[in-house]
ZAMARGU-4260 file (C-alpha; in steps of 0.2 Angstrom, whole numbers, plus 5000, padded with zeros to 4 digits):
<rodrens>
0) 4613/5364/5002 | 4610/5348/5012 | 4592/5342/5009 | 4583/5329/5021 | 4569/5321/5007
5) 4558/5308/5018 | 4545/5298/5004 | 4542/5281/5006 | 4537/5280/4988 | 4554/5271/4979
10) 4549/5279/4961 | 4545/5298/4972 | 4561/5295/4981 | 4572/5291/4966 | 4565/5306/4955
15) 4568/5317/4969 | 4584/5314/4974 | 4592/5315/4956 | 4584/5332/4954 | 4591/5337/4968
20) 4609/5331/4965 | 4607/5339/4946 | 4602/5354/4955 | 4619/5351/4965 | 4614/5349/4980
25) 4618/5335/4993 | 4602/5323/4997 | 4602/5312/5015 | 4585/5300/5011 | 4573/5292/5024
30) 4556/5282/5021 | 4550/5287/5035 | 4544/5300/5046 | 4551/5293/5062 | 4570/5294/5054
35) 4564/5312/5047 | 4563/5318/5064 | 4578/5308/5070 | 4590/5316/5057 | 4583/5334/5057
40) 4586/5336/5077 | 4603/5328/5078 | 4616/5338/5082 | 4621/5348/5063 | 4604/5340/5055
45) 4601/5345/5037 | 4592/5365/5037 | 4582/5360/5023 | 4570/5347/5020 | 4555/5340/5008
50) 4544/5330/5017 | 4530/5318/5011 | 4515/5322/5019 | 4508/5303/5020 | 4523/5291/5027
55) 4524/5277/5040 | 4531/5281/5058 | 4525/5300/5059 | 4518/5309/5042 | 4525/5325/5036
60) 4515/5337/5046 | 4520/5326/5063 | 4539/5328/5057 | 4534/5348/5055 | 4530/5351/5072
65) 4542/5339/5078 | 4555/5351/5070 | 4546/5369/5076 | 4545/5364/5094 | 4564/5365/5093
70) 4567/5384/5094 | 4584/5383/5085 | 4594/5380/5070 | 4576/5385/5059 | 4574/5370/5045
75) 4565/5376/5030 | 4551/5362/5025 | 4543/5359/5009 | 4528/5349/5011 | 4526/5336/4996
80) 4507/5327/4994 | 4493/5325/4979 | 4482/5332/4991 | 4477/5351/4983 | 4463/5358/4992
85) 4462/5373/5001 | 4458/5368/5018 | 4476/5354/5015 | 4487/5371/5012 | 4479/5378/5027
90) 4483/5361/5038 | 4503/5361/5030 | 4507/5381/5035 | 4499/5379/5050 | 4508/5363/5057
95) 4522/5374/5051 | 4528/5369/5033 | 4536/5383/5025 | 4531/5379/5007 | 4519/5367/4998
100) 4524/5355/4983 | 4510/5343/4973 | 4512/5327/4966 | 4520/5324/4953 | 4529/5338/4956
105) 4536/5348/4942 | 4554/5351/4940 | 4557/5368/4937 | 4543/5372/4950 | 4555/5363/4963
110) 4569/5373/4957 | 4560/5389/4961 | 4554/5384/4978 | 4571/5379/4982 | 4579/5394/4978
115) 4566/5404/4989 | 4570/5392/5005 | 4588/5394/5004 | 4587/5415/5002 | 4577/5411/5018
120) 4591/5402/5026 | 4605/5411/5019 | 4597/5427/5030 | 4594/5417/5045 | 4611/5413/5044
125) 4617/5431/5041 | 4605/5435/5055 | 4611/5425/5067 | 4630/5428/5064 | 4623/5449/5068
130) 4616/5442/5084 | 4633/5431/5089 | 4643/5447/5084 | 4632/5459/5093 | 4632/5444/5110
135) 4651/5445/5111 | 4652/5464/5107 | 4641/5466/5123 | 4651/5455/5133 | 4668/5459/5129
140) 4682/5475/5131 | 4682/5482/5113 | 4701/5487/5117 | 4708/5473/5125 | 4695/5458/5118
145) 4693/5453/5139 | 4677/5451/5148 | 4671/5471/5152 | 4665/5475/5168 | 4648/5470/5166
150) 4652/5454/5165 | 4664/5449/5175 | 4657/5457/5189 | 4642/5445/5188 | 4655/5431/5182
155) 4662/5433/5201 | 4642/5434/5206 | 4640/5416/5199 | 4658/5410/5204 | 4654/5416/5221
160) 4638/5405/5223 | 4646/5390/5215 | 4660/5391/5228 | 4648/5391/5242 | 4638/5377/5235
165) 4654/5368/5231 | 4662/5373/5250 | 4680/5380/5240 | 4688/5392/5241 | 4689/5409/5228
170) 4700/5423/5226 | 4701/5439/5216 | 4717/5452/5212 | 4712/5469/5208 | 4726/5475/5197
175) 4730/5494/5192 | 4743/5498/5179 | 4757/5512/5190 | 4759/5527/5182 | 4746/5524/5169
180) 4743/5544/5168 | 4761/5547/5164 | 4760/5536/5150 | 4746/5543/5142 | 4753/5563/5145
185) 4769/5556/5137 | 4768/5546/5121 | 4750/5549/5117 | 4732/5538/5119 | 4737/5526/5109
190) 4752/5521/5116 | 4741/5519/5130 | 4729/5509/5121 | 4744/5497/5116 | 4749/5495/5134
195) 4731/5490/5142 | 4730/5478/5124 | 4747/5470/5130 | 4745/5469/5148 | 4729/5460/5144
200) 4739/5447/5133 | 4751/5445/5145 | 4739/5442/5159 | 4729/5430/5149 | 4745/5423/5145
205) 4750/5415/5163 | 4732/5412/5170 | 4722/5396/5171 | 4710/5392/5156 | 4696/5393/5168
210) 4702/5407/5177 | 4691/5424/5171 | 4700/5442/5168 | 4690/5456/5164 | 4694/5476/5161
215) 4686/5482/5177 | 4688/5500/5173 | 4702/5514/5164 | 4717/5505/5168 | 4712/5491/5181
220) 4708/5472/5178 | 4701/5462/5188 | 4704/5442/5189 | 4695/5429/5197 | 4703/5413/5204
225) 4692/5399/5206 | 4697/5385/5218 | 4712/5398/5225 | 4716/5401/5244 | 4728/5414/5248
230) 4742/5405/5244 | 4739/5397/5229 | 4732/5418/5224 | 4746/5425/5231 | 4759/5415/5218
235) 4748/5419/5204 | 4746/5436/5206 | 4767/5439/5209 | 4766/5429/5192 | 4755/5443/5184
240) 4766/5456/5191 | 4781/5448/5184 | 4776/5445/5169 | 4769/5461/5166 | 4785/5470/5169
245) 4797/5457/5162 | 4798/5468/5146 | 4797/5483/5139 | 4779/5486/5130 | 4783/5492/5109
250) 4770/5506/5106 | 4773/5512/5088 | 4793/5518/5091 | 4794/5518/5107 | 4798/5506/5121
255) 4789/5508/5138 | 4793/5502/5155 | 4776/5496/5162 | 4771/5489/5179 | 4758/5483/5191
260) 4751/5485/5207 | 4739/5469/5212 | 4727/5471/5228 | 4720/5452/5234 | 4704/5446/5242
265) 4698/5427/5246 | 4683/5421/5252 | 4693/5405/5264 | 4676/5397/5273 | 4666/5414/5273
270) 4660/5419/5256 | 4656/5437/5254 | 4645/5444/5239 | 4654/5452/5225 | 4655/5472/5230
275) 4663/5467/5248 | 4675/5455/5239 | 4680/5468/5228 | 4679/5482/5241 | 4694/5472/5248
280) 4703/5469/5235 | 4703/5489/5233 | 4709/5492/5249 | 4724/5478/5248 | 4727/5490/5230
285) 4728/5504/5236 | 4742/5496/5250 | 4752/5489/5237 | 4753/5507/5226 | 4755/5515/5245
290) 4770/5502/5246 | 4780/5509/5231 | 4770/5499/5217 | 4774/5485/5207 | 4769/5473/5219
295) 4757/5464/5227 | 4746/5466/5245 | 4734/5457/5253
</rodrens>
């Protein structure tokens, strides 16, 4: 664990630090609180951190809700003072200390305190791991790892506003694997699944980096363009298309012939809101299957 310890007492400081490094942990010192503060909100700060409660600059409880009025990474802080009254624990949990350690502080009583802050942060850390899982599990296709409906659906919502704002241009492809059905009805589910999982790569695969491709529904995707008129969307989308049917897709031990049929929209000078954007992009889909599939309409 790295372990901010701000005393301003050389004899303290000393003691401390080599217990800590004993204990084998890595120790950053400051004499101050002012530098307390500074190093425990940087960017990647130490989490943990034992704090003298009388320093020059700002004492320890200054430094404590310093750090609590940031609402994340949490830091675990050990208060360190002779003070020992009630009513100065009270003051040290209140300004959001998370333990409390008096002078001269007892080795073994340090150890123990230090194993209970980083159970505390060893959870946090878990817990927040959980959350970022549970975050992208909500965004995202659990087949095909793209963006699900929900999302870029109010991707283009935000897209949309930023091309007004921004007086550019935006366009979309609404894309529809052909003969998705007969996939399914003849080499099973999960052929099918590997299908949608490799039209999604390949997709991704000739797309801008700030270009956005979501699973808009069973076997549709939908793709925003940012910045493209309907020339620039047009190459792109022949791009998909061609790529998508440039090889046969491997599902288990069979090969399968796969295409797609792309319907665009834009918005040129007159931007629409997301449903009648994607309501014409249907519409120019359903001309392109209507056309023979495996191509694209406007």
């Amino acid at each position: 664990m790295r372990i901010l310890v701000a005393e301003d007492d050389p004899v303290s400081l000393i003691r401390l630090e080599r217990t800590l490094v004993k204990l084998g942990h890595d120790v950053v010192t400051v004499s101050n609180g002012s530098d307390a503060i500074t190093a425990l909100l940087e960017t990647g700060g130490p989490l943990f951190a034992i704090l003298d409660w009388n320093m020059p600059g700002a004492d320890g409880v200054d430094v404590c809700r310093a750090v609590r009025e940031r609402e994340a990474p949490y830091v675990y802080v050990i208060l360190l003072t002779a003070r020992d009254r009630r009513e100065d624990l009270v003051v040290a949990l209140d300004s959001g200390a998370d333990d409390y350690l008096t002078k001269p502080f007892d080795a073994a009583e340090l150890k123990a305190r230090l194993r209970s802050g980083v159970r505390v942060l060893e959870l946090q850390d878990r817990l927040i791991t959980a959350q970022e899982a549970l975050r992208v599990e909500a965004m995202h296709d659990h087949l095909t790892g793209l963006w699900n409906r929900r999302m870029i659906v109010e991707q283009l919502g935000r897209e949309l506003r930023r091309a007004g704002h921004e007086k550019r241009p935006l366009a979309i492809a609404l894309a529809d694997v052909d003969f998705f059905k007969r996939v399914n009805d003849t080499y099973g589910h999960a052929a099918g699944d590997d299908v949608l999982r490799e039209i999604a790569r390949r997709t991704r695969s000739v797309v801008r980096d700030y270009d956005f491709v979501g699973r808009y529904g069973g076997e549709e995707f939908l793709v925003l363009l940012p910045t493209c008129d309907d020339v620039t969307a047009r190459h792109v989308a022949e791009r998909i298309r061609a790529r998508v049917a440039a090889g046969a897709v491997r599902a288990g031990d069979a090969l399968i012939d796969v295409t797609l049929s792309l319907g665009l929209a834009w918005t040129g000078n007159a931007i629409e809101d997301a449903s009648a954007l994607i309501q014409i992009a249907d519409a120019a889909l359903y001309r392109a299957k209507a056309a023979g599939r495996n191509n694209v309409a406007e």
